[in-house]
C-alpha positions in Angstrom: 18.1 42.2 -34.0 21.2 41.4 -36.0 23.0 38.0 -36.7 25.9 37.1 -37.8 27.0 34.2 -39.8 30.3 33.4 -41.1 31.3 33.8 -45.1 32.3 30.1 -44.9 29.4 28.6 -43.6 26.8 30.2 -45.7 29.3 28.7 -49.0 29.3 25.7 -47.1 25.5 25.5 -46.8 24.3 27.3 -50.1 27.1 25.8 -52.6 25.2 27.0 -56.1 22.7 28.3 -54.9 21.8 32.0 -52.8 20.0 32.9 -50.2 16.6 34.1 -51.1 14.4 34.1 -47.9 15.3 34.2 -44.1 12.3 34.5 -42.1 11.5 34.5 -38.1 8.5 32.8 -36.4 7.8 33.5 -33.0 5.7 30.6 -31.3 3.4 31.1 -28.8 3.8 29.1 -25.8 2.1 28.3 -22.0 4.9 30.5 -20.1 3.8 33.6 -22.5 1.3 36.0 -20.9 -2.1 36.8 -22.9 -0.4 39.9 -23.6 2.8 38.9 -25.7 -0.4 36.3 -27.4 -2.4 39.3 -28.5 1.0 41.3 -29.2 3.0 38.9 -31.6 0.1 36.5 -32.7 2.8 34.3 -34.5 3.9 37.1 -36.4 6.8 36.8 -39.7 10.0 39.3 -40.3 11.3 39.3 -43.6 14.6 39.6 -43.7 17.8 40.2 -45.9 20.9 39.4 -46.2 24.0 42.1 -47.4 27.8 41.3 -47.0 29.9 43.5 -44.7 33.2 43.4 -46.9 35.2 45.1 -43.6 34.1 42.6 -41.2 33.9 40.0 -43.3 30.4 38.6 -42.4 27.0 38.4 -43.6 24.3 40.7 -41.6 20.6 39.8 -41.3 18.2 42.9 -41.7 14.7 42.2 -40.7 11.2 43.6 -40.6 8.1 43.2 -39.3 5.3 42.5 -42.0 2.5 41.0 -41.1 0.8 39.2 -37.8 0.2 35.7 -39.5 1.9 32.5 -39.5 3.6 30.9 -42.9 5.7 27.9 -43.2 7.6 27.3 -46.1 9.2 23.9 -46.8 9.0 22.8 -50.4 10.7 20.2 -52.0 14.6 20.3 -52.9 14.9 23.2 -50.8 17.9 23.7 -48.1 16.8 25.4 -45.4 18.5 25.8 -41.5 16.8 26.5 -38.7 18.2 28.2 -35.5 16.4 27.8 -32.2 16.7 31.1 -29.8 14.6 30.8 -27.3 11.7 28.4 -26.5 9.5 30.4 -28.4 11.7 31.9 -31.2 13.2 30.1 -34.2 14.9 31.4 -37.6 14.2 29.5 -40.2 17.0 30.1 -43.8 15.6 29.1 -47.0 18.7 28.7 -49.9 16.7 28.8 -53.7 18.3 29.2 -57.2 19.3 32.6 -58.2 16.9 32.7 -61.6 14.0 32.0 -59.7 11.0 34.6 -60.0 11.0 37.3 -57.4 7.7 39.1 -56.7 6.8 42.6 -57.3 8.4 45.3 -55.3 6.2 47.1 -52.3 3.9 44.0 -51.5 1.4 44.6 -49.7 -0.7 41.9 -47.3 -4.6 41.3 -47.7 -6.3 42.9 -45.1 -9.2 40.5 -44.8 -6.8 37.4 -45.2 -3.5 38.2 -44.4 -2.7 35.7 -47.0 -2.2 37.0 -49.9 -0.6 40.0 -51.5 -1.6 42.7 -53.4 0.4 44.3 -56.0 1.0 48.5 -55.6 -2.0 48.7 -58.2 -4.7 47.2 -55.5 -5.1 43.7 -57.5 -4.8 40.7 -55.5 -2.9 38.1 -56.7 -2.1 34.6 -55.1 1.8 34.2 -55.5 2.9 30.7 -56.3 5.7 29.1 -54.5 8.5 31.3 -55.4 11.2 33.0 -53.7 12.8 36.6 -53.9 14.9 39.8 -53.0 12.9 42.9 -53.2 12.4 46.5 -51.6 10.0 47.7 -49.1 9.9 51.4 -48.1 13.2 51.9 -48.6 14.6 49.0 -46.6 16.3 46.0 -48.2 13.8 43.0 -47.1 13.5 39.2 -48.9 9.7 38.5 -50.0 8.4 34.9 -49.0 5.2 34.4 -51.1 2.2 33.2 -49.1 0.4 29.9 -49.1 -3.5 29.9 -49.2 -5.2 28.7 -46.1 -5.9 24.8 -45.6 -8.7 23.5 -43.7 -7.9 19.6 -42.5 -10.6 17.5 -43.8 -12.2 15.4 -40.9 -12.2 11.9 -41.0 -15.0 9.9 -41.7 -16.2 7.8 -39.3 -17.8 4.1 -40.1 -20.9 4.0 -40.2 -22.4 2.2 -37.0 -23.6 -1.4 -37.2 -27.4 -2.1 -35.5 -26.8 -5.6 -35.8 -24.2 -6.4 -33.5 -24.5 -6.2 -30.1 -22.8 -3.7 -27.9 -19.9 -4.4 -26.5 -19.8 -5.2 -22.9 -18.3 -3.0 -20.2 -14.8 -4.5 -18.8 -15.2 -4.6 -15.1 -11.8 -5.1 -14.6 -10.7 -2.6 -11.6 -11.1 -1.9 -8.1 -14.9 -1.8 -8.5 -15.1 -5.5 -9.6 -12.4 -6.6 -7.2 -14.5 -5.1 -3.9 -17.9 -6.6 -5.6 -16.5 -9.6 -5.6 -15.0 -10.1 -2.1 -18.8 -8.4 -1.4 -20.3 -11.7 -2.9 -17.1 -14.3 -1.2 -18.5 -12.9 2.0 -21.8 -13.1 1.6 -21.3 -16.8 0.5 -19.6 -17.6 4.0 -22.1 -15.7 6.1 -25.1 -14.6 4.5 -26.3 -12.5 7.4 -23.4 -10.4 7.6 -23.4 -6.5 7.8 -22.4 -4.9 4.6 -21.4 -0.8 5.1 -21.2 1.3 2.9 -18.6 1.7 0.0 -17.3 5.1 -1.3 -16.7 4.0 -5.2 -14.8 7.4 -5.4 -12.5 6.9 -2.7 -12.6 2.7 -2.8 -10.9 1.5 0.1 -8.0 -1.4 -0.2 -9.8 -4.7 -0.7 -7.8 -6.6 2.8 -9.4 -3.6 4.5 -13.0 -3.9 3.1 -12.5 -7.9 3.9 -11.5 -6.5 6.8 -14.6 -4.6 7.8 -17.1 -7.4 6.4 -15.2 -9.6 9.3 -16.3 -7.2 11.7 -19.7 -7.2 11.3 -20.4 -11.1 10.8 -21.8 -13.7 12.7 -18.3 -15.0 13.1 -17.3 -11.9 15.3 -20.6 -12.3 17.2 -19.8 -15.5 18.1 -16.6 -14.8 18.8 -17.5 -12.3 21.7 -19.9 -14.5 23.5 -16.8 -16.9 23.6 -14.6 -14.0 25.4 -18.0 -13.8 27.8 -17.7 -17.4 28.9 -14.1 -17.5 28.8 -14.2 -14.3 31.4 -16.3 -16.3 33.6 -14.7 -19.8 33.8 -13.5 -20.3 37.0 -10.0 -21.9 35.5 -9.0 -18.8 34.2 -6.3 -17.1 35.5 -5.8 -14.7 33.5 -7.7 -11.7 34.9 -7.1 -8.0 33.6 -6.0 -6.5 36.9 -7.0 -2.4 36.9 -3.3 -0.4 37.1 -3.2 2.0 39.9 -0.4 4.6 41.0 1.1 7.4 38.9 1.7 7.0 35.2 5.3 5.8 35.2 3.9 3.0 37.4 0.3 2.2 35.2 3.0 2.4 32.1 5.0 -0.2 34.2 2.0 -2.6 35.1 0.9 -2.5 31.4 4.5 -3.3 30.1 4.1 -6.2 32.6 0.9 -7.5 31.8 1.9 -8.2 28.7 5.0 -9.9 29.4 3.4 -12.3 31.2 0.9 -13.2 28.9 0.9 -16.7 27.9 -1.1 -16.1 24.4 -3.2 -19.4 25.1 -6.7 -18.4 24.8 -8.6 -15.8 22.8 -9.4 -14.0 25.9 -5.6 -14.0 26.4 -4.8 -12.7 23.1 -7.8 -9.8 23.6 -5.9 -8.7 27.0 -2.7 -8.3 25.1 -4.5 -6.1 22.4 -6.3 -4.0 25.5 -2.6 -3.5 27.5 -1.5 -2.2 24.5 -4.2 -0.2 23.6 -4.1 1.6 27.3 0.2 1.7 27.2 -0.8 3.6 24.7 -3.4 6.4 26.1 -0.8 6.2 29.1 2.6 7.4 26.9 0.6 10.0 25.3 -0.3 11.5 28.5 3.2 11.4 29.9 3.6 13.9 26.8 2.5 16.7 28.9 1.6 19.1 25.5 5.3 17.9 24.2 5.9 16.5 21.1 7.6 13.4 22.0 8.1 11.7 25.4 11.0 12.3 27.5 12.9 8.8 25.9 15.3 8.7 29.5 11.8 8.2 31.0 10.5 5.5 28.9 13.9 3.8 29.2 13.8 3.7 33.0 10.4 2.4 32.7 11.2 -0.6 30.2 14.4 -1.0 32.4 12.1 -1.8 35.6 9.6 -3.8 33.9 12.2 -5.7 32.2 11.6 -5.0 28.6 13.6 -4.3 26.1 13.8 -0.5 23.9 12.8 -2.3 20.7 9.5 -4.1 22.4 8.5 -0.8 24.2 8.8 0.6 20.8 6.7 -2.3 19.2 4.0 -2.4 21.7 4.0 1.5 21.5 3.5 1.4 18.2 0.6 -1.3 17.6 -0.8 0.4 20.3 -1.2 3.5 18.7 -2.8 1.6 15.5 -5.2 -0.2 17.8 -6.4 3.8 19.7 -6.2 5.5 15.7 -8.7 2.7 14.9 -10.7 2.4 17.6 -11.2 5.9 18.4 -12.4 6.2 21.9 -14.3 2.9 21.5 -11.6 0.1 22.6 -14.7 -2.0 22.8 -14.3 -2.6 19.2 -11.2 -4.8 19.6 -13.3 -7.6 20.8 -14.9 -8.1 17.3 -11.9 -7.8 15.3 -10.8 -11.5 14.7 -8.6 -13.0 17.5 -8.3 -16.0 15.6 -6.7 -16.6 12.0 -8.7 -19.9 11.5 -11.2 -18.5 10.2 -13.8 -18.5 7.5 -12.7 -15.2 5.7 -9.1 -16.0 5.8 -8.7 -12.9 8.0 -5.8 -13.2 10.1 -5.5 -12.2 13.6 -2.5 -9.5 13.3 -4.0 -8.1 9.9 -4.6 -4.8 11.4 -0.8 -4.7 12.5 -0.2 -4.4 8.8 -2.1 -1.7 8.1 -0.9 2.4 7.4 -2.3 5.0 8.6 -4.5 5.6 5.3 -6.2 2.3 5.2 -6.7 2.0 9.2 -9.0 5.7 8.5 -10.5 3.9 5.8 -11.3 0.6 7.9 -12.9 3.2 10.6 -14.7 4.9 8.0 -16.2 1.8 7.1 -17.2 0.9 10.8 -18.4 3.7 11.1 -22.1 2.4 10.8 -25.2 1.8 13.4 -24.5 -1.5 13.6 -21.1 -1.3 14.7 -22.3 1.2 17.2 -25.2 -1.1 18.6 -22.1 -3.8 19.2 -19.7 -1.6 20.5 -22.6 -0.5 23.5 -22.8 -4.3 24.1 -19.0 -5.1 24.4 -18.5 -1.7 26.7 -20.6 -3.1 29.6 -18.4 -6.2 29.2 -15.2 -3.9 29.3 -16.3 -2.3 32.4 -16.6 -5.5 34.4 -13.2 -6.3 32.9 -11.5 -2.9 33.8 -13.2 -3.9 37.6 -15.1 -0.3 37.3 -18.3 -2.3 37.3 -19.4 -5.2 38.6 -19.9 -8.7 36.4 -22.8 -8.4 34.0 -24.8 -10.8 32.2 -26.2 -10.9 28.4 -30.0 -11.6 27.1 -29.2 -14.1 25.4 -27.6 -16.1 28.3 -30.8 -16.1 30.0 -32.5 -17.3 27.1 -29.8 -19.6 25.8 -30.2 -18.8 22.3 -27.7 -19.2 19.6 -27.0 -15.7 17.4 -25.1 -16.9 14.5 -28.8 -18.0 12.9 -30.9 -14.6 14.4 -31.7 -11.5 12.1 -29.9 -8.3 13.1 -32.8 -6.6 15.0 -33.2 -9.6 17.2 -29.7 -11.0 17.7 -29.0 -7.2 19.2 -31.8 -7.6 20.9 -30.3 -10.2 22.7 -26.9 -8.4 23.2 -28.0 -5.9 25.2 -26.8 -6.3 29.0 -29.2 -6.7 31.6 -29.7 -6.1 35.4 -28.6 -8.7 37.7 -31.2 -10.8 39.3 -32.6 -10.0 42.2 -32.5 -13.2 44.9 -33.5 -13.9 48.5 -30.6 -13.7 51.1 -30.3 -13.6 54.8 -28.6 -10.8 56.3 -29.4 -11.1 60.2 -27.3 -8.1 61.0 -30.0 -5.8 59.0 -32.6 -6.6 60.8 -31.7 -7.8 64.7 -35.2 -8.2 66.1 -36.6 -10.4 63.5 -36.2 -13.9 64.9 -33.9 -16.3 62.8 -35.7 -18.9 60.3 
């Protein structure tokens, strides 16, 4: 390695002074291999300094003397430093010419690689001082060595029995969740906690969320979509799609169009069309990524919706079938209404990503929840029309379920067999005389 600096820079930089030491320390950094670690092991060149008169210039001759590291940076010295790489840097020290230069052929400790020895063997810690001298025949510049310094460690203070330990701050995710834990349980103290993953804690409207789900409010909230299916004012009947897909995609575009949004009932047949325009767009996918869009146009075209509200419907859809998961049951617990106690409102999971919607099932994905879901499905048959109209313990028994324990409020859920009652069909039996 040669470089070259220019006569008028180094009388630029030295003024009165000459240069005494040039030496090269090679860092070790992440990019270099374990190899290059164990090969350079911050190693030093000593180097001198001759003047080419031909060229003009000063040439650097370096060479290799020992494999430890030494920094040298007194006080009222001028010194340069050159970066060359990321892990190679020249460092020039400038010095008075009457300073002390150490003995000729030095030799480093072999135990310390620290200190030098002189040619007779002696060891001898050289102060501070700077010099030109001659090693094996090649014109080098001796830097003397520094001893070794071990950092003192601090002392720490000595700890203080008498005080009390400082409390934990509970400030974080963990104390937000506990305390919309404890909010709910306030509001309904018989609701169905699930459990929380504290390494993976899910968003606190989702968790609020899930407590919704599994409280008496929810509970009470189905029985009302019970009695509202069988009042003989409503209207508003889910009426099962029939033909091929483009026409159940059609019917299901319509029944929502034609809702009215005045009832809860009304609200959870607008959640189950789009739940089922849903199932229906991914089968007209036929293995294809997307759907054929000149399809779904045609389709919204007939049915007299609009691109953007296909879309819409498509898409909350598709939120309502990620969550729900095969059980579309589970819609009928999900708040219908955002008057309610937990402040939970109604579109809340229209809001949600696809992250937090796997968390929320995650979180439903308890017993409990399963126990209600069986419940609603016998409901969502007769609804659907692929069974006939069912009826619920606890309308036999007339009981209230906001103020029953879990084991026997589902108890109560659990569908039962119609009721067997005398009727007169004369056409079954022609030779038994009429009553």
């Amino acid at each position: 390695m040669a470089v070259h600096f220019s006569k008028g820079w180094l009388a630029a930089m030295a003024g009165s002074f000459r240069p005494t030491h040039i030496k090269v320390r090679v860092l070790h950094t992440p990019t270099m291999g374990d190899g290059l670690m164990r090969t350079f092991r911050a190693p030093c060149l000593w180097v001198h300094m001759s003047y080419e008169a031909e060229v003009g210039r000063h040439r650097l001759h370096h060479r290799m003397c020992g494999t430890w590291d030494m920094v040298v940076i007194r006080p009222q010295q001028y010194y340069a430093v050159i970066n060359y790489s990321t892990c190679i840097a020249i460092t020039f020290g400038l010095s008075h010419s009457e300073q002390h230069v150490p003995p000729l052929s030095p030799v480093l400790c072999g135990q310390c690689e620290v200190c030098i020895r002189d040619p007779l063997g002696s060891q001898t810690a050289f102060p501070l001082t700077l010099g030109v001298g001659r090693v094996s025949g090649k014109s080098v510049t001796a830097v003397a060595s520094t001893r070794r310094i071990v950092p003192a460690k601090r002392s720490r203070p000595p700890i203080d029995l008498t005080k009390p330990p400082k409390k934990r701050n509970n400030v974080g995710p963990r104390a937000e969740l506990r305390q919309i834990v404890r909010e709910v349980l306030n509001i309904d103290g018989l609701c169905k906690i699930p459990r929380i993953e504290w390494n993976k804690p899910p968003h606190p409207n989702v968790l609020k969320l899930a407590l919704s789900v599994g409280s008496r409010t929810a509970i009470q909230q189905f029985c009302g979509l019970v009695r509202s299916r069988r009042d003989p004012s409503n209207d508003r009947i889910r009426i099962r799609c029939a033909g091929d897909l483009h026409a159940r995609i059609g019917q299901q575009l319509n029944a929502i169009r034609l809702s009215r949004r005045r009832s809860s009932i009304e609200e959870l047949m607008i959640r189950l069309s789009q739940y089922s325009l849903a199932c229906e767009i991914e089968r007209s996918k036929l293995g294809r990524i997307r759907s054929d869009p000149a399809v779904l146009d045609a389709i919204a075209k007939k049915a007299r919706c609009s691109k953007a509200g296909l879309s819409r419907h498509t898409k909350l859809g598709n939120k309502w079938v990620r969550l729900c998961h095969g059980r579309g049951e589970l819609m009928c617990f999900i708040l219908l209404d955002s008057d309610n106690p937990f402040g939970v409102s109604s579109t809340a999971v229209h809001g949600l990503n696809e992250t937090e919607i796997d968390d929320l099932r995650d979180l439903l994905g308890i017993d409990y929840v399963a126990s209600l879901c069986a419940s609603a499905s016998a409901f969502f048959d007769s609804i659907e029309g692929i069974s006939q109209d069912i009826e619920f313990a606890w309308e036999l028994y007339d009981q209230p379920l906001d103020k029953l324990p879990e084991k026997e409020m589902l108890a109560l859920m659990r569908p039962i067999l119609p009721v067997n009652r005398n009727a007169y069909h004369p056409n079954h039996y022609p030779t038994w005389p009429r009553p």
